[in-house]
Structures are given as structure tokens and as C-alpha cells.
N, C-alpha and C positions, 0 to 999 in steps of 0.2 A: 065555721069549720077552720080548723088548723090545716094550712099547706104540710105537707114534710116533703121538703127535697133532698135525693137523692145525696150518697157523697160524691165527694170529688170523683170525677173520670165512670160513673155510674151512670144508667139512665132510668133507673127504678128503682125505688123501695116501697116495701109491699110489707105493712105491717098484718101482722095476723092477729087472731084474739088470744095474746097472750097477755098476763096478768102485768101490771104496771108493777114495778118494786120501791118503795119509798129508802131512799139510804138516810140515816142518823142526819144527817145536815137538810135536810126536807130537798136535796136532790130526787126527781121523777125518773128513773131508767124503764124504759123497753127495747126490746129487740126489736130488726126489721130485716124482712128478708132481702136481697137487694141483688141487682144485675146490672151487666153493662161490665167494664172494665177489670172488678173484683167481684166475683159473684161468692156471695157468703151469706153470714150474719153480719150486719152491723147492730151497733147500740149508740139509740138519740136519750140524752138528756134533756130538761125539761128543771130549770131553777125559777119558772113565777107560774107552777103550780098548772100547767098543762097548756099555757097560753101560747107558748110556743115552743118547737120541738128543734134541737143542734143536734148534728150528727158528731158523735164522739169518736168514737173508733171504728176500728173493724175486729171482729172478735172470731170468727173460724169461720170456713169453709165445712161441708155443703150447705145449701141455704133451706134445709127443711126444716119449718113449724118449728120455729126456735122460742123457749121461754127459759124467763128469769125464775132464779129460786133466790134469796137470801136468808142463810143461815143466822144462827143466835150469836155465830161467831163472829160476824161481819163480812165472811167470806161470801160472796155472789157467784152462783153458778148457772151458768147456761147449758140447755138441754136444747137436744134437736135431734131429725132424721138425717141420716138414719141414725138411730139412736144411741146417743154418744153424748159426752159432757165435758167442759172444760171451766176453768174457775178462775177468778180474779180475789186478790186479795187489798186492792188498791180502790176500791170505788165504782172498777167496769174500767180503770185505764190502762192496765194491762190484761193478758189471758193467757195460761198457759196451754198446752199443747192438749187439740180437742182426743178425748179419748171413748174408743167404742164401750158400751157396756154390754156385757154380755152375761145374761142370766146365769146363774152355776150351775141349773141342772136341763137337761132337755125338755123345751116347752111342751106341754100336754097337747096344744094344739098340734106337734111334729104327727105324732100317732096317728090323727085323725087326718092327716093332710100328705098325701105324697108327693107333692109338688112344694112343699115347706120349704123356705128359706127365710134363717131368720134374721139375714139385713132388710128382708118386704116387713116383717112380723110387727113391728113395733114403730108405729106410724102417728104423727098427732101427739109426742110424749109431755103429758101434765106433771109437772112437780107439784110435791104439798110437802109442807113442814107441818110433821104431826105434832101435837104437844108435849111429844116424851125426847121431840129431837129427832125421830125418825125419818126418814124420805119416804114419801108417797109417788111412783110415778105409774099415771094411768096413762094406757095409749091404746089406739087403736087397731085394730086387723081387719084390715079390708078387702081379703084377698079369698074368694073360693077355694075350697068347699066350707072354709072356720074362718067364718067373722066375729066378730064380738068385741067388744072390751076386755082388756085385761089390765095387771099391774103387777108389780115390783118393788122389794121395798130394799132399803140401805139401814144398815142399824150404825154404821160408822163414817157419816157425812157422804157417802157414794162414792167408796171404795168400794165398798165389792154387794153384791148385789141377790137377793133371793131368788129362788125359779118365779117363774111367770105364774101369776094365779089367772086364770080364768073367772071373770067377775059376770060376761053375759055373752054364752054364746051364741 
């Protein structure tokens, strides 16, 4: 097993089961969630192929279920709760300023739930790069009386974003 310690001034990082992203130079990025003196995302690299893992930066604050997407553009973007995105166009060594996504139309789950708020709504957020370019992001809703899965799509790198579809309630 590979240790990962913590960054500087930190006393935990807590990777999750997010997807590892390979960049063009056979650099390894994942995110990790981490506490102690910055609580955020951070992101460890990984240059001899997973053997072992350096903390790189620190990439945004809050520290929920953060995962890598890499576009065809080279641009890397991180996804997290509450559900929000920020991007790097540098390799993971810079990021710019994490932004909330907010579905365009009112979630179908609002109707059925009158206690709906939807910074709870969108919990666990999966990106996928579909083959036409599209963004995929699945998440979850774990919150009575409408659980389920759902998702989200971006047709313009995740600028702006479709309503929620209800995939399993």
C-alpha cells in the first residue's frame, strides 16, 4: 500500500473513489479531501505510475466528493459538493475560482419534496466525458422523501448546465 500524507499544516487526507486522470506526459492526478489547517480539495500527483503519491496543490474549498474530469482540450476540471466546478488549464497547478452549478430549470425532485433545497440535492457528483464532448454528471440524492440518482449534462465544457433528469428514483 501507498502512504499519502497529508499537505503541509493538514492532518488528513482522505481520498475518495474518484477516478484517477492520466495528463498527456503520463503524469497520475487525483483529488483528496483533506483537513486540519486548509480544509478543501487538494490534488496529489503521481510520476512512477501510482508507486507513490506528492501533494501538489490545493485546489478549492469545501472538501465534498471532489473528482477529476479532463477534457479533449487539456483543460482539467474538478467537481465537488456542494456541487460546484472550478478548472485548471496548467496541469492541476493552478485553479480558478470554484463556481456553484446550478441547473437552469427547477429540479422535478422540488415538486415531490417540500423540504427541497437544492445545495442538499446533488451530492457524490460523477463527471463523464461523453464521446460527442458532452459532460455527464451523475449524483446523488440522499435526502427524504426523493432519493435516487440523477444527472446533468453541459453541451459547452460546463458553462451552463441542463435541468436535472431523474435517472432512479
Amino acid at each position: 500500500p501507498t502512504l499519502i500524507l497529508p499537505p503541509p499544516n493538514c492532518y488528513s487526507a482522505t481520498p475518495d473513489n474518484a477516478p484517477i486522470v492520466r495528463l498527456p506526459d503520463g503524469t497520475w492526478l487525483f483529488p483528496n479531501r483533506v483537513y486540519g489547517g486548509k480544509v478543501g480539495v487538494s490534488l496529489y500527483a503521481s510520476t512512477d505510475n501510482g508507486l507513490s503519491w506528492q501533494f501538489r496543490t490545493h485546489i478549492c474549498e469545501p472538501s465534498g466528493y471532489p473528482a477529476l474530469l479532463l477534457l479533449k482540450s487539456g483543460r482539467l476540471q474538478c467537481y465537488n459538493y456542494p456541487l460546484g466546478m472550478c478548472y485548471s488549464d496548467d496541469g492541476g497547478k493552478t485553479w480558478s475560482q470554484r463556481k456553484l452549478i446550478i441547473p437552469r430549470d427547477p429540479s422535478p425532485w422540488a415538486a415531490k419534496d417540500p423540504a427541497y433545497q437544492e445545495e442538499l440535492a446533488h451530492r457524490s457528483p460523477t463527471p463523464h466525458l461523453l464521446k460527442d464532448g458532452r459532460i455527464l454528471i451523475l449524483f446523488a440524492r440522499r435526502i427524504s422523501p426523493s432519493m435516487g440518482i440523477g444527472g446533468m449534462i453541459s453541451e459547452d465544457g460546463g458553462q451552463t448546465w441542463s435541468p436535472d433528469m431523474i435517472l432512479r428514483d
